[in-house]
Structure formats: structure tokens, C-alpha cells
TORFIZA-436313 format. One line per 2 residues: number of its first residue (from 1); their letters; for each residue z, x, y of C-alpha. Coordinates in Angstrom, 2 decimals, decimal comma, always signed. Layout:
NUM = a = Z X Y  ...
//
This chain:
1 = xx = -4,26 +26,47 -0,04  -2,14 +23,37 +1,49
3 = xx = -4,42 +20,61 +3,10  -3,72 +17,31 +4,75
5 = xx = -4,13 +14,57 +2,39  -3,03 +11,60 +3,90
7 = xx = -2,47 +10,91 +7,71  -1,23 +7,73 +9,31
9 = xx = -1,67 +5,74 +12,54  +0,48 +2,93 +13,67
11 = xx = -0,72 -0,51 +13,46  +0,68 -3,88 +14,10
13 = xx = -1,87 -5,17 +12,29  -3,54 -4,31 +9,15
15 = xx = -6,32 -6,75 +8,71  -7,08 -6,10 +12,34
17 = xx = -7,23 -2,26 +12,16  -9,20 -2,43 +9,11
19 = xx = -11,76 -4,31 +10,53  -11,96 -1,97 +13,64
21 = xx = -11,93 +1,03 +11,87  -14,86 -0,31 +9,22
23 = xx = -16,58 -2,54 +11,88  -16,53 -0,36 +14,90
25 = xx = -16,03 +3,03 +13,55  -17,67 +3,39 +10,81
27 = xx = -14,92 +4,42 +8,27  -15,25 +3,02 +4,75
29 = xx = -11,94 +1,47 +3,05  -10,66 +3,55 +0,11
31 = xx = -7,57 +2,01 -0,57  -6,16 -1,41 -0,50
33 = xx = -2,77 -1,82 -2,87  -0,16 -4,19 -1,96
35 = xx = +3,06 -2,91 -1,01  +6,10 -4,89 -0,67
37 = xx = +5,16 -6,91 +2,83  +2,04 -4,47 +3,81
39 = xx = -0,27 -3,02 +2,22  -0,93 +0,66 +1,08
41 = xx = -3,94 +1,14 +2,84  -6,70 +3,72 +3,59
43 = xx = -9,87 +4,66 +5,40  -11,89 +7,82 +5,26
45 = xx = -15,04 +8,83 +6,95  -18,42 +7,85 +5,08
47 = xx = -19,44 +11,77 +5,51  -16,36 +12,81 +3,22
49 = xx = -15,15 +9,82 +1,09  -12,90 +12,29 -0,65
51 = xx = -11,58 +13,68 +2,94  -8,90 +13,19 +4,84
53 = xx = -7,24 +9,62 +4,20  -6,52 +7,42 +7,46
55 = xx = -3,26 +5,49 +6,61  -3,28 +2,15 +8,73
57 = xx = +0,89 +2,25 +8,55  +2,70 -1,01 +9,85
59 = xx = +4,56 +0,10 +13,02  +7,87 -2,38 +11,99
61 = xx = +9,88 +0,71 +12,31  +12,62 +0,08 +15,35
63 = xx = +11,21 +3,45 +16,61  +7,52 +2,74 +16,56
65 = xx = +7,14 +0,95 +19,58  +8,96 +2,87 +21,73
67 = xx = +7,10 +5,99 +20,20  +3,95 +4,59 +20,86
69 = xx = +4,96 +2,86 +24,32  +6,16 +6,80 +25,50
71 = xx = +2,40 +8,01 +24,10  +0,24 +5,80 +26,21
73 = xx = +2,62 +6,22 +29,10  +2,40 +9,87 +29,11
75 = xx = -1,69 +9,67 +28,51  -0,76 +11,55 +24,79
77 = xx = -3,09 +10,94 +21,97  -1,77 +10,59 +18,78
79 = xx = -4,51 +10,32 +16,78  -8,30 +12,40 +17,44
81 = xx = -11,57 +11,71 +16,11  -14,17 +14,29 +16,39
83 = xx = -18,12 +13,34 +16,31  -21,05 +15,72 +16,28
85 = xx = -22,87 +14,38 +19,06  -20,50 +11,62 +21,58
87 = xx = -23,98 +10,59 +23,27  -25,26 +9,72 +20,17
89 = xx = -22,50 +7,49 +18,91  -21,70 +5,85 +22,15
//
């Protein structure tokens, strides 16, 4: 059966978004392989290390910041976390 793999979210900053989605989040870093000017790199969820991979993408695509501008005008998500209990984590 086909699965997701690999999913990305834009960044403008790697080391940044690493360190809020390891710090803050919780994720655990999986991959970290240089890759011309970024870096090919991954976070997945300490409950399933062999889960769904978070790619923190560089967002120096002309059409990434307008993309992303549009999202958080329009109040659309483009990435979703789920937690089982919100009260608990917050």
C-alpha cells in the first residue's frame, strides 16, 4: 500500500527550524546531509522514529513566499500536528 514518506515545510531557516522543532516540539532529528547550499534535513516524532519524515525545505524558491504569504493571509494551514491530549502538551 502507498504511504507518505517524506513531507516538507518551508523554512527560511534551517538551523532555526531545527531547533524549534527539537527544542519546542519535541521531534528528534533523523537526518542532517549537506546539500549543495542547504541541507537535506529531517525530523520525525520520538513516538515513530521510523514515521513520517518532516523535511525542513529552504523556501528560496521565487514562489515560496508568495505561497506562504497567500496561506497566512487566508488563515490556511499548511502543515497539522495532531497530539493525544492538547491540555496536556500546552
Amino acid at each position: 500500500m502507498i504511504r507518505i514518506n517524506v513531507t516538507s515545510v518551508l523554512v527560511d531557516d534551517q538551523a532555526k527550524a531545527l531547533a524549534f522543532y527539537t527544542e519546542k516540539l519535541g521531534f528528534i532529528k533523523k537526518t542532517d546531509v549537506p546539500a549543495g547550499g542547504a541541507r537535506w534535513l529531517t525530523v520525525v516524532s520520538p513516538a515513530d522514529p521510523d514515521g513520517v519524515e518532516l523535511l525542513l525545505e529552504p523556501d528560496g524558491h521565487p514562489a515560496a513566499g508568495p505561497f506562504k504569504q497567500a496561506l497566512v493571509a487566508d488563515g490556511i494551514p499548511f502543515t497539522q500536528f495532531a497530539v493525544d491530549d492538547v491540555y496536556a502538551e500546552v
